[in-house]
N, C-alpha and C positions, 0 to 999 in steps of 0.2 A: 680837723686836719683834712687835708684836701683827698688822700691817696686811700682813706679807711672807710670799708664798706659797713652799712649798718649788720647787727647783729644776728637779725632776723630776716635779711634780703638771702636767695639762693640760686644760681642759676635756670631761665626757663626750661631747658633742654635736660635737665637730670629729673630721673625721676625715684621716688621714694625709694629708698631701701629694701622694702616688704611687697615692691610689686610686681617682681619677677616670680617670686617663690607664690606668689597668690594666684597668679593663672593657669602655673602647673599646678596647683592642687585641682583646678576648677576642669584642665585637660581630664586628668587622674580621674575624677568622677565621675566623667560619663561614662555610661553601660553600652561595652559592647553589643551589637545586635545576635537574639539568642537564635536557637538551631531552627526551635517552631516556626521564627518570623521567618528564618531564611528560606524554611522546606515550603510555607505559605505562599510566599512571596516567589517562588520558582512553581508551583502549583500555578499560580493564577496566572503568571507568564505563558505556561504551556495551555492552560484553557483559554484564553485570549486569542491563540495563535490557532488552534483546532478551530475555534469560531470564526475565525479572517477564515481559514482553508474551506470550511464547508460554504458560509456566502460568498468566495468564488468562485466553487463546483457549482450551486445556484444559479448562479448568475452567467457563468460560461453554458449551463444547460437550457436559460430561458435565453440567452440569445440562439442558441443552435435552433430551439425550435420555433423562433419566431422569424429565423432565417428560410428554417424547410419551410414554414408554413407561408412565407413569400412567396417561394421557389413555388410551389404549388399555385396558389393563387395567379402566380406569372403565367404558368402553363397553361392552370384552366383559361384562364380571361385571354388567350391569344388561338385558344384551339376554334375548329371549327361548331358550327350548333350540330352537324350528323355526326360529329365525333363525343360533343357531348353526350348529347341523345346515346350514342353505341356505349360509352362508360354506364352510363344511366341502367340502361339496359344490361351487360353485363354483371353490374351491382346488386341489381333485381334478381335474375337469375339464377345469381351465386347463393344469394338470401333463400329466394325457394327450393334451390336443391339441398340447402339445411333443414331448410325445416323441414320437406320431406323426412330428410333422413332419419333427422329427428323423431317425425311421427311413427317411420317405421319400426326403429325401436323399439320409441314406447311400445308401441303393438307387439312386436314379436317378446318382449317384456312383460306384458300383461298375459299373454296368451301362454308363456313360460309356466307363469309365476299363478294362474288361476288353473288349477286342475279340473274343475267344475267346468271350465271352459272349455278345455284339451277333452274332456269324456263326451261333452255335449259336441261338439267339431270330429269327432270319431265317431258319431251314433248316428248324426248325420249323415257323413262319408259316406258311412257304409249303407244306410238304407239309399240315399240317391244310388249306387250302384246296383244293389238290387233291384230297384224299380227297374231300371235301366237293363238290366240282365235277366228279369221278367218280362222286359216291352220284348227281346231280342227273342229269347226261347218262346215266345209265346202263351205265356203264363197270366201275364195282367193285358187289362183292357188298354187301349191308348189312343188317343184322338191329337191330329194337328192338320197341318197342311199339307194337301194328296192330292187326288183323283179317283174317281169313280171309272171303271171299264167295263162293259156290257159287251160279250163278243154271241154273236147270234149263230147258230149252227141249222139251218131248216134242212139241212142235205142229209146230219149227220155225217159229216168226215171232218170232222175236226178230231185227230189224232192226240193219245196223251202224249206224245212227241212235241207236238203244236204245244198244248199246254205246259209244258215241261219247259220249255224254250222262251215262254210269257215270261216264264216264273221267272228264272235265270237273266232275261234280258231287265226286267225290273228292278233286282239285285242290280246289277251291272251298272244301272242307271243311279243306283244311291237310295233305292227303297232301303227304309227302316223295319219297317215290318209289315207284313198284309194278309189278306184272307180272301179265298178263294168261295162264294156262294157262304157256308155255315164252317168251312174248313180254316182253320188259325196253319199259315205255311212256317212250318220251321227249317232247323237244320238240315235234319233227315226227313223232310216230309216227300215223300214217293209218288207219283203219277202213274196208274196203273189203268188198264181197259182195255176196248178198243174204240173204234173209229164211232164218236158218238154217242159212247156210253163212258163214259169218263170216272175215274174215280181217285180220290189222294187220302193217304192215309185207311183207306181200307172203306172211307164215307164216299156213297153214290153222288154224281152231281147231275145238275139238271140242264138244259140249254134251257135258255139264252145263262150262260155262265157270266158273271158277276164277279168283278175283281175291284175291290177297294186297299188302295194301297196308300201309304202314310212316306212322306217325300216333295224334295221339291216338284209341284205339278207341269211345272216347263216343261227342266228336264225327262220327268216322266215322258210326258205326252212326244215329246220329239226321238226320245227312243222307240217308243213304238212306233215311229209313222217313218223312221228309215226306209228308205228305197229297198228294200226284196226284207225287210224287219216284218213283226208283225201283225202287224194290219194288211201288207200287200199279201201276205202268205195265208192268213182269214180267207179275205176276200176271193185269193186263189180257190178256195175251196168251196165259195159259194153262198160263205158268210159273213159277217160284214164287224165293225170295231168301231165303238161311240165310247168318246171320251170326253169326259163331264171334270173338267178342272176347277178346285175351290180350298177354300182359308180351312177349313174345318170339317175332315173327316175323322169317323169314329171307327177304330178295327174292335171289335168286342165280341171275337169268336175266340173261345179260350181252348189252348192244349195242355193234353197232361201231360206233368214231366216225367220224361223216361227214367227208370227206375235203373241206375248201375248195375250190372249182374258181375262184373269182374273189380270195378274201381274201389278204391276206398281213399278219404283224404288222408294226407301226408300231414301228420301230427308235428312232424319236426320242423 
């Protein structure tokens, strides 16, 4: 019959019975995603993103300094060569007043910190001052640069006034220390006599009188030879003033030290 479909024909567009209910089962069994993947998975989000932020701080810092370091290079390469030259030079300078300072410390560092040091720098001190407070008092021998004075008296009237006035103008002139004939002149050394018979510190002296004195010998010698000084005020009297200037005179007439009758050192 023309109108009847076979038995086993079914339309294209339907589909089986059982296969609605079979893909919700297949929805049904997938496993939602667990807590670990999620906390993981937002973990490695946030380190991702910390790592973008540090290679743009990176990278925003190596341009800045490859910007300065243009900016510089621009400067120097347009400045003048005496300007270079003066930075050059300033650079230099600023280095050695380091390392001075440097070394200074060290030093005052070592000189701190070694006591051996500090006793032998104080044992020293102290005897250079002594020597030096023995050349003054007249105690120790001493030899440098001076002059020799020979003053001739054939009249006899050369006054211990005259002599007394050597001594003082000598002083005056920057003698360090001197000796008259075999007599060492100190603080309190005295001129006593009279006209021609001369005597200091209580020892007789002789004409032609001999003064070796320890000092610049210029200065010396130009103190003496002042216009009415004394050499004209010698001469005045009939005697005469020879002055023998050089590198290396010896004073080696020794005084005794005056013995304190009231002093005593102060302990405190």
């Amino acid at each position: 019959m023309a109108d009847e479909k076979p038995a086993d024909e079914q339309p294209a567009d339907e589909e089986p019975a059982d296969a609605q209910p079979a893909a919700e089962e297949t929805a049904a069994e997938e496993p939602r995603p667990s807590l670990w993947h999620r906390v993981r998975h937002h973990r490695r989000d946030r380190l991702a993103a910390a790592l973008i932020g540090v290679l743009t701080l990176l990278l925003g810092f190596a341009f800045a300094v490859q910007v300065r370091s243009n900016d510089t290079d621009v400067t120097y390469s347009g400045a003048r060569e005496e300007d270079l030259v003066r930075i050059l030079d300033d650079v230099n300078a600023r280095e050695d007043r380091l390392r001075a300072q440097i070394q200074e410390q060290r030093t005052a560092l070592e000189q701190l910190t070694d006591t051996d040091s500090q006793s032998s720098a104080a044992l020293a001190e102290a005897q250079q001052r002594a020597t030096e407070l023995g050349i003054l008092n007249g105690s120790i021998a001493a030899q440098g640069e001076g002059l020799t004075m020979t003053i001739t008296d054939p009249d006899g009237r050369i006054s211990p006034a005259i002599m007394l006035n050597t001594i003082q103008e000598l002083r005056g002139a920057g003698a360090e220390t001197m000796q008259v004939d075999d007599v060492r002149i100190g603080v309190s050394s005295a001129v006593t006599g009279t006209d021609g018979s001369l005597s200091i510190d209580g020892t007789a002296l002789t004409a032609p009188y001999v003064v070796v004195v320890i000092g610049d010998p210029q200065v010396l010698a130009t103190a003496m030879d002042i216009p009415g000084g004394v050499s004209a005020t010698v001469r005045g009297k009939g005697g005469d003033v020879r002055i023998e200037q050089s590198e290396l005179v010896v004073v080696d007439a020794l005084r005794p030290l005056d013995q304190a009758q009231y002093a005593e050192p102060d302990d405190n």
